[in-house]
C-alpha positions in Angstrom: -29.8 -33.5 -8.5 -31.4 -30.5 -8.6 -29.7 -28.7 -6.0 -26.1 -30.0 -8.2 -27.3 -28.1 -11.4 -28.5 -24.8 -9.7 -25.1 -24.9 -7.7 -23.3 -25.4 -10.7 -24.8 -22.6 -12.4 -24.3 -20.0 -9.6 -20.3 -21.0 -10.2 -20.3 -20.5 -14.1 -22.0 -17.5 -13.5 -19.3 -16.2 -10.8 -16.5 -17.4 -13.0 -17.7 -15.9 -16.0 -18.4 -12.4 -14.5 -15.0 -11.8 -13.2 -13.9 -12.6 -16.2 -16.0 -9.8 -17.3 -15.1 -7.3 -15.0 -14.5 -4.0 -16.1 -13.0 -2.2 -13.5 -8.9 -2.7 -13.6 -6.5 -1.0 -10.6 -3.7 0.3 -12.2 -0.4 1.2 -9.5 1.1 4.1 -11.8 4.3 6.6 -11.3 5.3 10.0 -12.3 7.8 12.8 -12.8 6.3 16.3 -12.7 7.3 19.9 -12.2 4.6 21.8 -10.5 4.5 25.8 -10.3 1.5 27.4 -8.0 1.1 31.0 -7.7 -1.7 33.5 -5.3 -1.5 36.6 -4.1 0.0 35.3 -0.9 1.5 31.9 -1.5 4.2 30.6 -4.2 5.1 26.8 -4.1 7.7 25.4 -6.7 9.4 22.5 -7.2 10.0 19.1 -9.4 10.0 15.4 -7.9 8.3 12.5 -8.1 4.8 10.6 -7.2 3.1 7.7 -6.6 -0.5 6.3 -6.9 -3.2 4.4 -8.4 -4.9 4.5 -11.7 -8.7 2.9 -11.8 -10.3 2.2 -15.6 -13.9 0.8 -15.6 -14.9 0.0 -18.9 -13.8 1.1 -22.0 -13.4 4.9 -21.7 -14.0 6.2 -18.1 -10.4 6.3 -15.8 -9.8 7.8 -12.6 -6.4 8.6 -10.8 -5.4 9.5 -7.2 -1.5 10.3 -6.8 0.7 11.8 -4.5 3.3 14.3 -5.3 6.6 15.4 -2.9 8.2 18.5 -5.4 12.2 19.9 -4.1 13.0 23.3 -4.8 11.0 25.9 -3.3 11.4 23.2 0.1 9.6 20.4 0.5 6.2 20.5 -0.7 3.0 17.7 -1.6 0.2 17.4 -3.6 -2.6 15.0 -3.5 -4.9 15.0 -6.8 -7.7 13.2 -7.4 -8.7 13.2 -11.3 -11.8 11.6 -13.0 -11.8 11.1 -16.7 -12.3 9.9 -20.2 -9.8 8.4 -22.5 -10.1 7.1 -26.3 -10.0 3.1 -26.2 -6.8 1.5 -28.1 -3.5 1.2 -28.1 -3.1 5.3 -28.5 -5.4 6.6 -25.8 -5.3 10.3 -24.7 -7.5 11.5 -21.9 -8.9 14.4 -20.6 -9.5 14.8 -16.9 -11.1 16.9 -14.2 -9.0 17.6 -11.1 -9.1 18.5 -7.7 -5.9 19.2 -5.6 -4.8 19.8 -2.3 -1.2 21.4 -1.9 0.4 21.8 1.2 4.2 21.5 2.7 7.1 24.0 2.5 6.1 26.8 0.3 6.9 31.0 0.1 4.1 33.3 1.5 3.5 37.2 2.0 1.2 37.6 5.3 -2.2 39.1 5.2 -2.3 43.1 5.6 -3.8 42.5 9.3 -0.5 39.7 10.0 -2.2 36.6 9.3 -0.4 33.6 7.5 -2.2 32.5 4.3 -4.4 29.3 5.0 -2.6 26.0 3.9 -3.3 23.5 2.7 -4.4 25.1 -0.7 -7.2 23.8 -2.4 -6.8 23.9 -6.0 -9.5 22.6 -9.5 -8.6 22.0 -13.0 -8.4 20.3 -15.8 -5.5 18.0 -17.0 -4.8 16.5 -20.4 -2.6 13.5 -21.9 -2.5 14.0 -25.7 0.7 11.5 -25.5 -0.7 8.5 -23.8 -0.1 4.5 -24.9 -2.0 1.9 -23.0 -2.6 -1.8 -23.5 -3.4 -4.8 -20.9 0.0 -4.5 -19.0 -0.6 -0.8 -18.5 0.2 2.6 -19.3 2.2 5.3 -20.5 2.2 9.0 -20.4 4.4 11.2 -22.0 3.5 15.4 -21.3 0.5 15.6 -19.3 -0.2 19.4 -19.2 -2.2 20.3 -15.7 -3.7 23.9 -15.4 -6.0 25.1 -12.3 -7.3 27.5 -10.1 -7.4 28.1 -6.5 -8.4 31.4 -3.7 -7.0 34.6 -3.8 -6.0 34.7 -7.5 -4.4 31.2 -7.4 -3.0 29.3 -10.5 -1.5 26.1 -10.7 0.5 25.1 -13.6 1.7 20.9 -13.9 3.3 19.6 -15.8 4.3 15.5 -15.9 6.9 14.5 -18.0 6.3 11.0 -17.9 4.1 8.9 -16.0 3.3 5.0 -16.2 1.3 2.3 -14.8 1.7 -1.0 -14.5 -1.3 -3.9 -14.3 0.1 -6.7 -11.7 -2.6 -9.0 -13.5 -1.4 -8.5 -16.6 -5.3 -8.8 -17.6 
């Protein structure tokens, strides 16, 4: 009998803590325009990307996309951004980025004939002043990007609008 109670426990108590859970994994997708400029490299474009949004708790979020931008040829981004958003149904968020840009891109060799190093490597911080969430997901209208990089590099982002969708629906 006793062994019955003390395994019944253990099962409430795993039931009831992933009903708890506080982490959610959030697919999400964006539109964005991207502009990077150095001394030696320009990269341009606007397109679309994919990735995946992580929430644990209440406040703290974290995103990892990739980006594939058409105009100035073909290039990619990969970001990784850690945050903190306001909880409720209006919830902007501030992040911190990092960023790795690479692909087709304009460049002005080095004065000894070198080509500039790629991929570029890129920090920042991004904000999302228009951003809805709820249990289904997310969306985010404007999200305004702005880092820096080597040799005089800026990166200006900009996402027109980017959403998430929970496949739980938890």
């Amino acid at each position: 009998m006793k062994k019955i109670l003390i395994f019944s426990i253990i099962m409430f108590v795993g039931i009831n803590s992933e009903a708890q859970s506080k982490l959610r994994f959030i697919p999400c997708f964006q539109q964005s325009g991207m502009y990077y400029s150095s001394n030696h490299v320009t990269i341009a474009g606007y397109g679309l990307g994919a990735g995946l949004s992580i929430n644990y708790g209440k406040h703290l979020t974290a995103q990892t996309d990739m980006n594939i931008y058409w105009l100035n040829g073909n290039a990619l981004s990969s970001r990784l951004a850690v945050g903190y958003k306001k909880d409720g149904k209006w919830s902007p968020a501030i992040y911190g980025y990092f960023s790795l840009i690479y692909g087709s891109h304009t460049e002005v060799l080095y004065d000894d004939g070198r080509r500039p190093e790629m991929p570029v490597a890129a920090i920042g911080i991004r904000i999302a002043p228009i951003r809805f969430e709820n249990m289904k997901g997310f969306v985010s209208i404007l999200e305004y990007s702005y880092g820096i990089s080597r040799n005089k590099g800026r990166i200006n982002e900009i996402s027109l609008v980017s959403m998430g969708f929970n496949l739980n629906g938890k």
